[in-house]
C-alpha positions as CSV (number, residue, x, y, z in Angstrom):
1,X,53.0,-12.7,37.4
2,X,52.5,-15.4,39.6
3,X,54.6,-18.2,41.2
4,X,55.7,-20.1,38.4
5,X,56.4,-16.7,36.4
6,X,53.8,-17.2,33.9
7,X,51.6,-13.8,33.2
8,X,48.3,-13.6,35.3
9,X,44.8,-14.8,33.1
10,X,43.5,-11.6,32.1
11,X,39.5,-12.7,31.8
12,X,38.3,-10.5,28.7
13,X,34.6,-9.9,28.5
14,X,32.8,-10.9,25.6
15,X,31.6,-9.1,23.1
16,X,28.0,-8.0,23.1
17,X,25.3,-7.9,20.2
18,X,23.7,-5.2,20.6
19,X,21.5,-5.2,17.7
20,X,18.7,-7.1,18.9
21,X,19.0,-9.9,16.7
22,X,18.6,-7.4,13.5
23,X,20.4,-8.6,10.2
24,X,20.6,-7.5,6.7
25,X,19.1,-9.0,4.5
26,X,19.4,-7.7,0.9
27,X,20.4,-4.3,-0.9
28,X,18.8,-2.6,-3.6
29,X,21.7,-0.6,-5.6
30,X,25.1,0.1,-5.6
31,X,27.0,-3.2,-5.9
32,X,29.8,-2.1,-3.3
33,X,30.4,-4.6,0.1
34,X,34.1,-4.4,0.3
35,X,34.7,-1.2,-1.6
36,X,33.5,1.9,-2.7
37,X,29.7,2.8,-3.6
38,X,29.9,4.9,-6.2
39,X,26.6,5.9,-8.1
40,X,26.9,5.0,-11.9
41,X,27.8,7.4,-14.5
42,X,24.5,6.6,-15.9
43,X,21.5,5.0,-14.2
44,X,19.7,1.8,-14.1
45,X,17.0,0.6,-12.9
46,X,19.2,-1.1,-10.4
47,X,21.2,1.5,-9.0
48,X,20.6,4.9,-7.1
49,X,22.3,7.9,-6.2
50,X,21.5,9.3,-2.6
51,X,18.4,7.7,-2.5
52,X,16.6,9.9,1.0
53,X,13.1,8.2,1.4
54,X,11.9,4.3,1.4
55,X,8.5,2.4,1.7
56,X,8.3,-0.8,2.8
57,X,5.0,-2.6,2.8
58,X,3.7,-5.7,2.1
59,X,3.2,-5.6,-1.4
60,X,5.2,-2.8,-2.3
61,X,9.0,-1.4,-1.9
62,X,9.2,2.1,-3.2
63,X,12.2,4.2,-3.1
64,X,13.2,8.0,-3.4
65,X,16.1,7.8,-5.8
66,X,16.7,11.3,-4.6
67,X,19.9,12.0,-6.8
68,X,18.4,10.9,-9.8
69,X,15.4,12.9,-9.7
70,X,13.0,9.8,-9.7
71,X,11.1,7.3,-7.7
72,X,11.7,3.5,-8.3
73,X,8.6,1.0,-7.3
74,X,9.2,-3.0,-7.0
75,X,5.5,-4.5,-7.4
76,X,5.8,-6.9,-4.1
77,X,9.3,-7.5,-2.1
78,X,12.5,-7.8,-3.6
79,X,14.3,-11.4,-3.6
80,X,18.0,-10.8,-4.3
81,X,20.6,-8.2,-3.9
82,X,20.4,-5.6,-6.7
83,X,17.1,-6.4,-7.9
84,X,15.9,-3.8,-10.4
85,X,13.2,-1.8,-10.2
86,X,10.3,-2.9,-12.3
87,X,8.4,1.2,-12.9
88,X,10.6,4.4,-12.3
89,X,8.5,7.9,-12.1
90,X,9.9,11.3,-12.0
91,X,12.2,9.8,-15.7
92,X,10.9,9.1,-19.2
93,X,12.7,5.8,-18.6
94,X,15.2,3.9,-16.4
95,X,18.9,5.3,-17.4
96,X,17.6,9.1,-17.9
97,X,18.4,11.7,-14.8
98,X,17.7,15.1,-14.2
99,X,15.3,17.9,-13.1
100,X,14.2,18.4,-16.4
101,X,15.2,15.3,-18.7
102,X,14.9,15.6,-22.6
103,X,13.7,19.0,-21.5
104,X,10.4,17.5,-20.0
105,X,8.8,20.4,-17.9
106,X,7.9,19.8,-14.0
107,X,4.2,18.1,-15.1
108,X,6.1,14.2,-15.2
109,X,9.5,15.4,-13.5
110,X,10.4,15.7,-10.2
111,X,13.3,17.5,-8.0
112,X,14.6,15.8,-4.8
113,X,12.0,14.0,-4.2
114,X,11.9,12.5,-0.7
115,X,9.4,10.8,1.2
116,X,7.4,8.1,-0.5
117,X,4.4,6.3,0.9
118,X,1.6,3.7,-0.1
119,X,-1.8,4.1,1.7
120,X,-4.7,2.7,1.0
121,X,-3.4,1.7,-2.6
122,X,-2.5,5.3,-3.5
123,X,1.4,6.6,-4.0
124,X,1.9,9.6,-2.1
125,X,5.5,11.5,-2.7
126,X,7.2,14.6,-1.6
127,X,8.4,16.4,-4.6
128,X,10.7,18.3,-1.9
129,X,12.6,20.9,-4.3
130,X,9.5,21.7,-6.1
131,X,7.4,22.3,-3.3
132,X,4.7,20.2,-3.5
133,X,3.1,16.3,-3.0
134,X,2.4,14.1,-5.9
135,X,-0.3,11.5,-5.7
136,X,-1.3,8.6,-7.9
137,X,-4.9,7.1,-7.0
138,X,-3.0,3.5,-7.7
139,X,0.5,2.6,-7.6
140,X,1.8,3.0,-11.1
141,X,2.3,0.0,-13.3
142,X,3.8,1.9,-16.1
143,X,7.3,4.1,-16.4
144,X,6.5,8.0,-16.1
145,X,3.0,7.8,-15.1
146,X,1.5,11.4,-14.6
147,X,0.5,12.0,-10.8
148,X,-3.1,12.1,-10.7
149,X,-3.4,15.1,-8.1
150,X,-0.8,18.0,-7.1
151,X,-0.8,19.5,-3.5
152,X,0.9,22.7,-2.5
153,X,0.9,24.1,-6.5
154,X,-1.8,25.9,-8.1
155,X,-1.1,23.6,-11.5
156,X,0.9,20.5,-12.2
157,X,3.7,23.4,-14.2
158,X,4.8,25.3,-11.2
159,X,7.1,24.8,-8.5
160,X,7.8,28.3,-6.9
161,X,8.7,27.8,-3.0
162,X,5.2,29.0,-0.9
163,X,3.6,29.3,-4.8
164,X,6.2,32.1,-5.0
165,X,4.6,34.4,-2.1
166,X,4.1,34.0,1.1
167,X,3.3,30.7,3.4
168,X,-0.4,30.2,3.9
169,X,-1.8,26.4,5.0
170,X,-2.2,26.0,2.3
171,X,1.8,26.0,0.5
172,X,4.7,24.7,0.9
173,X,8.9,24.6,1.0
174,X,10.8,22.1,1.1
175,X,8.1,19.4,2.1
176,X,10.6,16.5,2.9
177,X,8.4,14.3,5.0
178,X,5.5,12.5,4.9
179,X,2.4,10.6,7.2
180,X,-1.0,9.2,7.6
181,X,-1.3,9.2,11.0
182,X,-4.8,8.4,13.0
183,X,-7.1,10.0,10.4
184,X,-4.8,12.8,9.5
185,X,-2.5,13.2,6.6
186,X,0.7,15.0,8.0
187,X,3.3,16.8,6.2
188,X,6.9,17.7,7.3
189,X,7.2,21.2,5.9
190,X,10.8,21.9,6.4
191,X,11.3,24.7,5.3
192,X,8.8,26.3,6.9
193,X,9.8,25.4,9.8
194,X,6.3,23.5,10.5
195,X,4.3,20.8,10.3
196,X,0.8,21.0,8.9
197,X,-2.4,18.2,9.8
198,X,-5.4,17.8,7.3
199,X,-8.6,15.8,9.0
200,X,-9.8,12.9,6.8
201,X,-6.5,11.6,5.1
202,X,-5.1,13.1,1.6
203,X,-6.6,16.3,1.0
204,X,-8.0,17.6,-2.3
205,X,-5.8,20.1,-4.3
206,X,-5.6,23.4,-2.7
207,X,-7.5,22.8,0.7
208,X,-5.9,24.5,3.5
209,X,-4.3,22.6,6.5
210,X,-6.4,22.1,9.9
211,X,-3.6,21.9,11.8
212,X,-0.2,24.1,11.8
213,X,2.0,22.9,14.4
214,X,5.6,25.3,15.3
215,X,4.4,28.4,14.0
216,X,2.2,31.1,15.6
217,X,-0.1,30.8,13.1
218,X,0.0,29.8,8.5
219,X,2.0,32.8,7.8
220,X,5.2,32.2,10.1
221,X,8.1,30.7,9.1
222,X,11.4,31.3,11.5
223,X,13.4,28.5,13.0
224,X,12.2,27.7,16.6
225,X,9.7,30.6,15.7
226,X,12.4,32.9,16.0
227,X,14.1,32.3,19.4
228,X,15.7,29.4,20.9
229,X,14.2,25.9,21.1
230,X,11.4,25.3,22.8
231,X,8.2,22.3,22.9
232,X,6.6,23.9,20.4
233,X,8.8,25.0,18.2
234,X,11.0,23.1,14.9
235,X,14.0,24.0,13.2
236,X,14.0,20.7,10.4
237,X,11.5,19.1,11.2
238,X,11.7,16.0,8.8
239,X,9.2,13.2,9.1
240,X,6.3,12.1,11.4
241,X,5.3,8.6,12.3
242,X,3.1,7.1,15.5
243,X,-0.4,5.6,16.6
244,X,-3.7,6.3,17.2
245,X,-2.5,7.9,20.2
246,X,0.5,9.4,19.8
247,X,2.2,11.8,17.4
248,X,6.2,11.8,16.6
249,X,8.4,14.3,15.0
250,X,11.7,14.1,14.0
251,X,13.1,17.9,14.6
252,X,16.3,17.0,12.5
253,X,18.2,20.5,13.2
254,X,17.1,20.4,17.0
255,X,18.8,16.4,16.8
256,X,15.6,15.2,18.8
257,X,11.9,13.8,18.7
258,X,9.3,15.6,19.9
259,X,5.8,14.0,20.4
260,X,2.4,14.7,21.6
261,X,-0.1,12.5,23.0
262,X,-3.1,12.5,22.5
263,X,-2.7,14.3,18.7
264,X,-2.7,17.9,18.7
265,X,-5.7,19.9,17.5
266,X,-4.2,23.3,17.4
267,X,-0.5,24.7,17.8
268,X,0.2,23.7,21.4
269,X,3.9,22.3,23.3
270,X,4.8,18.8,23.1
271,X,4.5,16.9,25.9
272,X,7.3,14.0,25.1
273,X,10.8,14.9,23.7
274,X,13.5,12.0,22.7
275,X,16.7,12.9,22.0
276,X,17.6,16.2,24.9
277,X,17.5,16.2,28.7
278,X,14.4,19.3,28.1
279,X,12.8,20.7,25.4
280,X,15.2,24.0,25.5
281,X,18.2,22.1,24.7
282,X,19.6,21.2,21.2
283,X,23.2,19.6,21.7
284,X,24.8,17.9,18.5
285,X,26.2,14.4,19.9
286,X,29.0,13.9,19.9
287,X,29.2,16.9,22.1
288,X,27.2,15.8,24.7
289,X,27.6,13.4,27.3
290,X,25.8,11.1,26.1
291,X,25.4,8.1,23.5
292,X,22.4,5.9,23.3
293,X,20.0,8.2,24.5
294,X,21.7,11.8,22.3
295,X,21.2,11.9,18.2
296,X,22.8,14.0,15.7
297,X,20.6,15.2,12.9
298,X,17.9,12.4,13.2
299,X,16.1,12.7,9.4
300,X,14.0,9.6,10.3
301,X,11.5,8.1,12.6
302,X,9.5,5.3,12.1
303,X,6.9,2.7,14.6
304,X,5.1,0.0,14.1
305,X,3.5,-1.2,17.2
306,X,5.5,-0.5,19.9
307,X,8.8,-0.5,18.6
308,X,10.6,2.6,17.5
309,X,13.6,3.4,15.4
310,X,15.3,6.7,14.4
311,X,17.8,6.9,11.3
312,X,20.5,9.3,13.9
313,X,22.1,10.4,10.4
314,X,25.0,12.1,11.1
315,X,26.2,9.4,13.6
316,X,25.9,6.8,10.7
317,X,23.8,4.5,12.9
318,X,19.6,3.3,14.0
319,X,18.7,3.5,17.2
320,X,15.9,0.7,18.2
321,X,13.2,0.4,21.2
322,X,11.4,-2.3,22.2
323,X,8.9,0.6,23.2
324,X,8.3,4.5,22.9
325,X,11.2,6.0,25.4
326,X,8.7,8.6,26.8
327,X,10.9,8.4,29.9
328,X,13.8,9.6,27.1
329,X,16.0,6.3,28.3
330,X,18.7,5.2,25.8
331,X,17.8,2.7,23.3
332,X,17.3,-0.9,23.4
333,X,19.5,-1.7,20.3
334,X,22.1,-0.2,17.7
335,X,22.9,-1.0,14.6
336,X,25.4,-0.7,11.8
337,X,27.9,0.7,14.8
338,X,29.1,-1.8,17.3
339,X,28.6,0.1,20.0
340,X,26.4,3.0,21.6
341,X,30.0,4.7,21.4
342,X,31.1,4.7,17.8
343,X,29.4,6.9,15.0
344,X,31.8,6.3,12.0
345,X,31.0,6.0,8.5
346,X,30.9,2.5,7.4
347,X,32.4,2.1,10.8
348,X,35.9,3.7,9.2
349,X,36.3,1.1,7.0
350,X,35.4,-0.3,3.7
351,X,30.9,-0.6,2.8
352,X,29.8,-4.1,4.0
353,X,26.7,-5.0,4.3
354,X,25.6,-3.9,8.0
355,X,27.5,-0.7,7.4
356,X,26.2,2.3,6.8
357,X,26.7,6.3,5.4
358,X,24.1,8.7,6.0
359,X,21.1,6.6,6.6
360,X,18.5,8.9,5.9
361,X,15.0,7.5,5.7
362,X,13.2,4.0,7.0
363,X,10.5,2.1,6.9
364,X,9.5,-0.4,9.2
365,X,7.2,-3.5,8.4
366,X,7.2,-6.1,10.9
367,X,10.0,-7.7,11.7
368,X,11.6,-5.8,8.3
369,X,13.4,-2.6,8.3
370,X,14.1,-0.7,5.2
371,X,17.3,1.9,5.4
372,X,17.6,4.4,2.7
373,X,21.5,3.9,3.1
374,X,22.3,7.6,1.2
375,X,25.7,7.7,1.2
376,X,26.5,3.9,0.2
377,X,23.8,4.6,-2.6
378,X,21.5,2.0,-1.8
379,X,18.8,0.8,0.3
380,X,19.5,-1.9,2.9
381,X,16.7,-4.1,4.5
382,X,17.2,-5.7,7.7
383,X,15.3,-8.7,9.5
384,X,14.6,-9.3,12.9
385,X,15.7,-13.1,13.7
C-alpha cells in the first residue's frame, strides 16, 4: 500500500510470442476448431484418421492417411480448409478403408503406411506394417494406381516382417521413415532398430543397402544393439532429414537427434546429438530438467536450409531453430504450446487451429510447414510471416 492507501502498481510483463512469427494457415481434414476431432465413421476424400507422414512441396501435398490405410495426393497446394484430396492410393476409392478392402490383396493395398515423399517426380512411400517401400515413377493422377516398383519384398503379394526370416540389407520391419539425402536414399528401419543408406538415390528391387548404421553388421537387430544407449546405437529411429553435409536422425525411443557430419560411410558413432546432455542418456521430458532444449518421443525431423524443426510428439508441440543446435542449445521457437514449459494436448483445452495432438510427421518448404496433426486427424500447415 502506499500513502494514500491505494494498492502498489504491480508492472506485469508482457506476454512473449515465441513462435517466431509462425501461423497456421489452413487444415486438411477433420472439421474440428472448437470441439472434438473425431475421424468419420466413413471416409472422404476430405477427412483422415491418424494421418503419421506429410509432403509438402511445391507442386505437390501428399499425406499418409495412416488410419485409413491410404495415401491422399493434392496435385499443387491446397487453397482452403478441408480441401479434398483429388487421387487416394492404398483404396479402390475415396470412402473405402482397410488393410484389405473388398478383399483386394496387398498388390494395391497398403498397411500403416507412413512416410511419403516426392523426388525427382517419383512417389516414394513407406508401406510401414507391410514391410516394405512403394514407388510410382510419376505421381499418380488416377485413384488406386499400382506402385510401379516394391522394395524390401520379394513380390508385390508379400508382406512378412524381414521377408519372414531373418534381417539382411536387404529387408525390412517396420520401415516408418523415409530420405533422399546427398546422393543417398535413407530408410528409417524401425524395427530393426537401424537405419540403412543406398549410394545413387532409389534403389532397384532387392539391391542390398551400402550403408547399415546402429547395428554391428545386416543381421543385428536389438535396441541400442543390446545395451544401453550409446552414439551409435537406435532404439526408434523414425526419420532422417539434412544437407549435403550433414546427416539427422530422429531416435524417437532414445527422445533425441543424433547426427553425423560429414555422412557416414560405414557403421561409426555420431558426432552431434540434440535432445540429451551425452549420447548415453535417454531421459523422457518431462522428467528432466529441462524444456526447450529435452524432447519426448520426437517421431519427426525436418531442415531446409538452415532451419530445423522436430515434431517433440509426446509433448504435443515443434520445436524451431534458426540453425542446426550442434552446440545442443534450446530452441529458437515453439509452437502450438505457449511456452517452452507446457506440453498439453491441445493445450488442455478444446482443438483450435494452432493446437495440436500427437504431431507426428512434417514437412518443411520454405517459409511453409506441414504438421501431420495425428491426433486432431488432420494436417495443419503453418506460414512464416
Amino acid at each position: 500500500m502506499n500513502v494514500s492507501g491505494r494498492p502498489d502498481r504491480v508492472d506485469v510483463a508482457p506476454e512473449v510470442d515465441l513462435s517466431g512469427g509462425w501461423a497456421p494457415e489452413l487444415w486438411l481434414g477433420a472439421p474440428a476448431p472448437g470441439g472434438l476431432a473425431l475421424p468419420p465413421a466413413s471416409p472422404t476424400m476430405a477427412w483422415m484418421y491418424s494421418p503419421r507422414g506429410v509432403f509438402l512441396g511445391e507442386n505437390h501435398v501428399i499425406v499418409a492417411d495412416s488410419g485409413n490405410h491410404r495415401v491422399l495426393i493434392w496435385h499443387g497446394r491446397p487453397t482452403a480448409d478441408e480441401q479434398p484430396a483429388e487421387v487416394v492410393l492404398g483404396q479402390p476409392d475415396g470412402t473405402t478403408e482397410g488393410r484389405a478392402a473388398n478383399g483386394r490383396g496387398p498388390e494395391r493395398g497398403m498397411n500403416l503406411p507412413t512416410g511419403v515423399l516426392v523426388h525427382e517426380g517419383r512417389l516414394i512411400v513407406a508401406d510401414a506394417w507391410h514391410h516394405r517401400i512403394l514407388v510410382w515413377d510419376e505421381v499418380p493422377v488416377l485413384d488406386d494406381t499400382p506402385p510401379d516398383h516394391v522394395l524390401g519384398q520379394p513380390d508385390p503379394n508379400s508382406v512378412l516382417p524381414n521377408q519372414g526370416g531373418e534381417c539382411s540389407a536387404s529387408t525390412f520391419y517396420w520401415p516408418f521413415g523415409i530420405a533422399i539425402v546427398g546422393s543417398r536414399f535413407w530408410v528409417a528401419d524401425t524395427g530393426n532398430r537401424r537405419v540403412l543408406g543406398w549410394d545413387g538415390g532409389i534403389p532397384t528391387p532387392g539391391r542390398a543397402a551400402d550403408v547399415v548404421l546402429g547395428q554391428p553388421d545386416a543381421m543385428h537387430r536389438e535396441e541400442n544393439r543390446g545395451g544401453d544407449a550409446g552414439p551409435a546405437s537406435f532404439r526408434w529411429p523414425h526419420d532422417i532429414t539434412g544437407t549435403d553435409d550433414l546427416l539427422l536422425v530422429a531416435d524417437a525411443g532414445d527422445h533425441r537427434i543424433l547426427g553425423w557430419s560429414p555422412h557416414p560411410d560405414v557403421d561409426g558413432p555420431a558426432d552431434t546429438v540434440i535432445g540429451q546432455s551425452d549420447f548415453t542418456t535417454s531421459t523422457e521430458w518431462p522428467y528432466g530438467p529441462h524444456t526447450g532444449d529435452r524432447f519426448r518421443f520426437p517421431y519427426a525431423v525436418g531442415l531446409d536450409g538452415d532451419r530445423l524443426a522436430i515434431a517433440d510428439t509426446a509433448n504435443n508441440r515443434i520445436l524451431l531453430w534458426d540453425d542446426v543446435p550442434l552446440d545442443g542449445r534450446a530452441a529458437d521457437y515453439v509452437l502450438a504450446q505457449p511456452d517452452f514449459g507446457s506440453n498439453g494436448e491441445n493445450r488442455w483445452t478444446s482443438v483450435q487451429r494452432d493446437t495440436l495432438c500427437w504431431p507426428y510427421g512434417i514437412s518443411l518448404c520454405g517459409d511453409r510447414l506441414a504438421v501431420s496433426d495425428s491426433g486432431n486427424n488432420r494436417v495443419v500447415i503453418w506460414k512464416r510471416s
